[in-house]
C-alpha positions in Angstrom: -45.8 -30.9 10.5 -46.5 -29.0 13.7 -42.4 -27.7 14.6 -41.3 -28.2 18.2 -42.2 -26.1 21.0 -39.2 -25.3 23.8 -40.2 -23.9 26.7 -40.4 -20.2 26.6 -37.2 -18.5 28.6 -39.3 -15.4 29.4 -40.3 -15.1 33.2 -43.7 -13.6 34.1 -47.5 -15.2 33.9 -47.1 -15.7 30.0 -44.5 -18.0 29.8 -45.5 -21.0 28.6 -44.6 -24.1 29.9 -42.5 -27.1 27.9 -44.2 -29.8 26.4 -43.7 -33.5 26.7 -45.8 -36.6 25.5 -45.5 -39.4 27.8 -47.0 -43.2 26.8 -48.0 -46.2 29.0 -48.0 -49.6 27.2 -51.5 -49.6 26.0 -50.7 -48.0 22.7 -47.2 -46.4 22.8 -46.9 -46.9 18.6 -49.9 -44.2 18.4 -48.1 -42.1 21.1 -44.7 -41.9 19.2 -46.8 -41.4 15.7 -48.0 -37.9 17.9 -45.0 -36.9 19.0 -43.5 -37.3 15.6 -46.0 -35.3 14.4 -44.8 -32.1 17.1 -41.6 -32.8 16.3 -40.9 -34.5 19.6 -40.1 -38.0 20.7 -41.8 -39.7 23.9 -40.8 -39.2 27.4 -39.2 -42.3 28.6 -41.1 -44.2 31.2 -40.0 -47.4 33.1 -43.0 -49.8 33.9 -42.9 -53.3 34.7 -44.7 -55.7 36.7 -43.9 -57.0 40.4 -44.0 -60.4 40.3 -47.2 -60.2 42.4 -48.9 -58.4 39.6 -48.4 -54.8 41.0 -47.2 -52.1 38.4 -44.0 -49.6 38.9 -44.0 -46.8 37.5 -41.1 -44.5 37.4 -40.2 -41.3 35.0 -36.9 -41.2 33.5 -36.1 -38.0 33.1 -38.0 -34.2 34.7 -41.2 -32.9 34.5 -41.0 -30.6 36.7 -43.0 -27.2 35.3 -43.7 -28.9 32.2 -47.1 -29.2 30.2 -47.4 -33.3 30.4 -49.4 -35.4 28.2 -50.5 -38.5 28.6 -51.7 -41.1 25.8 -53.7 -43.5 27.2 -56.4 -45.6 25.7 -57.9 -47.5 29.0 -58.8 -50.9 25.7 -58.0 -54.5 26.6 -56.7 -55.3 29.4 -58.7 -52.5 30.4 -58.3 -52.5 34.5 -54.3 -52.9 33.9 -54.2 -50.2 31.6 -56.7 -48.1 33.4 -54.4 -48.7 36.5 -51.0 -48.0 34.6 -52.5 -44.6 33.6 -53.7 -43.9 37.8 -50.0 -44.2 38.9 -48.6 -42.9 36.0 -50.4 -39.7 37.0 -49.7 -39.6 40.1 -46.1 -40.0 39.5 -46.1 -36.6 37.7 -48.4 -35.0 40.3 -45.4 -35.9 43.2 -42.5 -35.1 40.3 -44.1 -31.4 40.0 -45.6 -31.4 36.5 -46.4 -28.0 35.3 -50.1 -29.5 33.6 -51.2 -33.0 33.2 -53.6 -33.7 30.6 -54.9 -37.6 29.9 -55.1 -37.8 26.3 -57.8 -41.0 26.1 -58.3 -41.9 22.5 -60.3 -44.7 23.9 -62.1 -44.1 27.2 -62.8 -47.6 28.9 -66.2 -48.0 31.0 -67.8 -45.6 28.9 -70.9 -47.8 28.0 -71.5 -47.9 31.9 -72.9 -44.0 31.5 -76.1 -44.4 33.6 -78.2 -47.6 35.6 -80.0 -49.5 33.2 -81.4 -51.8 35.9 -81.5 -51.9 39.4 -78.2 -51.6 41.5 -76.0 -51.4 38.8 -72.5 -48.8 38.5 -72.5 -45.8 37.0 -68.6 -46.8 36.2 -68.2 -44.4 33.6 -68.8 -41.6 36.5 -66.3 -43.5 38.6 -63.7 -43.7 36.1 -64.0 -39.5 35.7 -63.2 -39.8 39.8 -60.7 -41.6 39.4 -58.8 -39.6 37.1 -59.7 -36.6 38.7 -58.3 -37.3 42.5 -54.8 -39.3 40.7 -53.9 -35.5 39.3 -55.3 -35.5 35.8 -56.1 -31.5 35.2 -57.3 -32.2 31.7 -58.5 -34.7 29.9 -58.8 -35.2 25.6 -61.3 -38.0 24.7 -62.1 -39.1 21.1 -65.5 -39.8 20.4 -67.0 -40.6 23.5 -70.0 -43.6 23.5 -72.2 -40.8 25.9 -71.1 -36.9 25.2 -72.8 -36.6 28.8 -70.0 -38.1 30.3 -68.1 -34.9 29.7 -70.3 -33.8 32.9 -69.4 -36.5 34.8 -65.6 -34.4 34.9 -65.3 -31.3 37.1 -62.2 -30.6 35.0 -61.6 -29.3 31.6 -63.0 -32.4 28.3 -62.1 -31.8 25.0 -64.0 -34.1 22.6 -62.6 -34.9 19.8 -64.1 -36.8 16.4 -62.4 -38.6 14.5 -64.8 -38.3 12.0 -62.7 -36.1 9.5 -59.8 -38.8 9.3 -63.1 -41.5 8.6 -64.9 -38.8 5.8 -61.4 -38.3 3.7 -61.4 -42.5 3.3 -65.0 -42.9 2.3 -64.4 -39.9 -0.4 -61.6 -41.3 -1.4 -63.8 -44.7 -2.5 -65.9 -42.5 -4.8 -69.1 -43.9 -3.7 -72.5 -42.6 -5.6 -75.9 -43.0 -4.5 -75.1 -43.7 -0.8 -77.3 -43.6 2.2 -75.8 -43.0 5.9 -77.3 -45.7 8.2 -77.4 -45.5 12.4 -76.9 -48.9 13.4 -79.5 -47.6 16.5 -82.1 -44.9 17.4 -78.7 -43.3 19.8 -76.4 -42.8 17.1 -79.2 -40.6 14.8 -77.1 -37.3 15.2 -73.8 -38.7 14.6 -75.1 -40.1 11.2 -76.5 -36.8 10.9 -73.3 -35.4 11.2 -71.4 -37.5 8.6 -74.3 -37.1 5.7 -74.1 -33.6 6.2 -70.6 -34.0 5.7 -70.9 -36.0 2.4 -73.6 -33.4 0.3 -76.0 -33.9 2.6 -76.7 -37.8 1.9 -79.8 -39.1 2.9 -80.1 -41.0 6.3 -81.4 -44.1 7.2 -82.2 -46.0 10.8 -81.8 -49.7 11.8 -84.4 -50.4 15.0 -83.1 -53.2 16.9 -83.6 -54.4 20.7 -80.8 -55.2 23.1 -82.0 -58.8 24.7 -78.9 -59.0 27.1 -75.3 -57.5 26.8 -73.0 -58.0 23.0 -76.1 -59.3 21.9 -78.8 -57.0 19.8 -81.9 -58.7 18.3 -82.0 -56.6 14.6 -85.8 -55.5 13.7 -86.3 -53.1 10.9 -85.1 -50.3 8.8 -86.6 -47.1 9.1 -85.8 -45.3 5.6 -85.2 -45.9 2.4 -81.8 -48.1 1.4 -83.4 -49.9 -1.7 -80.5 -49.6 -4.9 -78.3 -47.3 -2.5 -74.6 -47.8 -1.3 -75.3 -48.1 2.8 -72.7 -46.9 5.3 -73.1 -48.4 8.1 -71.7 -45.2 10.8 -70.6 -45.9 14.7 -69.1 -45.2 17.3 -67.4 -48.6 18.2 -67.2 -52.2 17.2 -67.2 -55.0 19.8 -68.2 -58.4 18.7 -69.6 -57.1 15.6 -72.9 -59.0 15.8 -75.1 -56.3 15.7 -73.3 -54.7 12.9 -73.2 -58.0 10.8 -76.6 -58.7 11.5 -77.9 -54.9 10.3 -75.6 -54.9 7.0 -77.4 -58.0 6.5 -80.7 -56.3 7.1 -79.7 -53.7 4.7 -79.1 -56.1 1.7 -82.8 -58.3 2.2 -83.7 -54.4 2.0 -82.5 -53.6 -1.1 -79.0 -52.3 -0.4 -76.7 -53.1 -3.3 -73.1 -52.6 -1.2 -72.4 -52.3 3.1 -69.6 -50.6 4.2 -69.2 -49.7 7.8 -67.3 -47.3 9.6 -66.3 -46.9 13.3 -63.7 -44.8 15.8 -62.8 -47.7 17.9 -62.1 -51.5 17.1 -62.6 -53.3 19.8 -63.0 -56.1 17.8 -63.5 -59.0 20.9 -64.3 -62.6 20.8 -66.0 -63.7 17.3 -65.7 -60.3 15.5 -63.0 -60.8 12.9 -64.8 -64.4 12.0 -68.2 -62.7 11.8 -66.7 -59.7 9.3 -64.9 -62.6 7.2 -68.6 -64.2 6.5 -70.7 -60.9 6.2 -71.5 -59.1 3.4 -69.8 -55.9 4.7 -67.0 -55.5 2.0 -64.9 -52.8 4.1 -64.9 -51.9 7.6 -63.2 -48.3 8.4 -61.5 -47.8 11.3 -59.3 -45.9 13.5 -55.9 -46.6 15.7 -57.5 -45.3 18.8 -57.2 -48.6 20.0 -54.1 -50.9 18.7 -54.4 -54.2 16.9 -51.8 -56.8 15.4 -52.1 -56.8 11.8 -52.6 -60.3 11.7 -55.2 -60.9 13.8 -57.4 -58.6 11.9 -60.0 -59.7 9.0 -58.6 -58.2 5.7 -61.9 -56.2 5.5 -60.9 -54.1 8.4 -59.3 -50.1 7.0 -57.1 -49.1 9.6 -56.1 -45.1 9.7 -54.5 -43.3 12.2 -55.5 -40.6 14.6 -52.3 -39.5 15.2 -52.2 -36.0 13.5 -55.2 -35.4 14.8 -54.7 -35.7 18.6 -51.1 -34.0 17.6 -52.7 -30.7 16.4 -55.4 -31.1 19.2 -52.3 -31.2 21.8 -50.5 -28.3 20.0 -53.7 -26.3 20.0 -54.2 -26.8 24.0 -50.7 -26.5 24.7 -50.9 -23.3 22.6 -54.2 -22.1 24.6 -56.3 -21.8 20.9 -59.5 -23.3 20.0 -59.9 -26.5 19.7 -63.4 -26.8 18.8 -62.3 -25.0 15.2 -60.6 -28.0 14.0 -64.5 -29.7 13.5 -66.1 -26.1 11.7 
């Protein structure tokens, strides 16, 4: 466990500033799991609803000179959690927080990264803007969908992968002959990344064609999964029919078991009920985004993200490399 950090009583330019993790509702269990973690508890907020649907927002206790954090995934309801975290920041901005950083372990909009058609939003950008003018100075995001919307910030972005939390499950299952497999031609180099990880393990590509929004027409697989153990590898899960319909690709192929893993669950509409019937037999996820138990297909792994953001916040708050926790 990372020990607590007080506030420095030295005077002078390297004093460092205290530390404080603050929550909005979105996923305050993952907030107090990080704060545990530094040895801290969470800030108390108040926020509730006027009855016309308008959200107050008020700190309970200073942050003035203080090195805030915020940790808030923008997930379902996404615009009322996207607008929670805009006033929460700009309560701290007129309260005189030392730093404000948004810790985003899911970052909402970020499939809207450039115009697909004609007259579409780049919301993604917009969201960045956002952030931005409410007083964020810093912002942590886990796994991104589009590593070019760290560009879209004209602040300091530290990505984060959570893909050291998903490799210590799947070598914990003891797997042999296994084959890494992109669900698309976009996620190549993060499959890349986790076969390296695992000894190098060979890589293979599912081709598919996006007709219309949550829906993906499967084609083909390019490489070879024939008598292999195939994990499937992405970055999210929506509805889960494209990731049902490629682990059932991979069996007519010749793959012998499908296991999936994923950062963030977003697990809308039919996606549990399509899991139950597929022939994925475990699904690997992370708490970036929360979940009731209960509501979740038994094939779904849940782990938690929370030391991981916790050493990530102890590391900026400590001004050392971040990018040395993924060497």
């Amino acid at each position: 466990m990372v020990a607590q950090m007080p506030a420095r009583q030295q005077t002078g330019t390297d004093a460092k500033l205290e530390l404080k993790i603050l929550s909005g509702t979105a996923n305050p269990e993952l907030a107090r799991e990080v704060a545990e973690h530094l040895g801290l508890s969470v800030t108390p907020v108040k926020i509730a609803p006027f009855s016309d649907g308008e959200i107050y927002v008020q700190l309970q206790e200073s942050v003035r000179g203080v090195d805030c954090f915020i940790i808030q995934p923008t997930c379902t309801p996404v615009n009322e959690n996207l607008m929670e975290l805009l006033i929460l920041l700009d309560a701290l901005k007129r309260a005189s927080a030392g730093r404000i950083t948004v810790v985003m372990p899911y970052y909402g909009y970020g499939r809207q990264d450039r115009k697909a058609a004609g007259r579409e939003a780049i919301t993604a950008k917009l969201i960045a803007d956002l952030l931005t003018t409410a007083g964020a100075q810093r912002v942590v995001a886990l796994d991104l969908h589009a590593p070019q919307i760290m560009g879209f910030f004209n602040i300091l972005v530290d990505h984060l992968y959570a893909s050291p939390v998903l490799l210590d499950y799947i070598r914990s299952l003891d797997l042999n002959d296994i084959v890494l497999v992109s669900p698309d031609v976009g996620g190549v180099s993060r499959t890349r990344a986790f076969a390296k990880k695992l000894d190098d393990a060979p890589i293979a590509i599912i081709d598919k064609r996006r007709t219309k929004h949550n829906v993906a027409e499967v084609m083909s697989v390019v490489g070879d999964v024939k008598g292999k153990v195939a994990i499937m590898v992405d970055d999210m899960v929506d509805t889960a029919g494209t990731l049902v319909k490629g682990a059932e690709l991979l069996i007519k192929e010749g793959a012998v078991r499908v296991f999936a893993c994923a950062t963030h669950a977003v697990l809308s509409g039919p996606a549990n009920e399509r899991l139950d019937a597929s022939p994925i037999e475990k699904l690997i996820v992370t708490n970036s985004i929360p979940h009731d138990a209960g509501t979740l297909s038994d094939k779904v792994v849940m782990l938690s993200v929370a030391k991981l953001l916790g050493e990530a916040i102890h590391r900026i708050h400590d001004d050392s490399s971040v990018s040395e926790m993924f060497a």
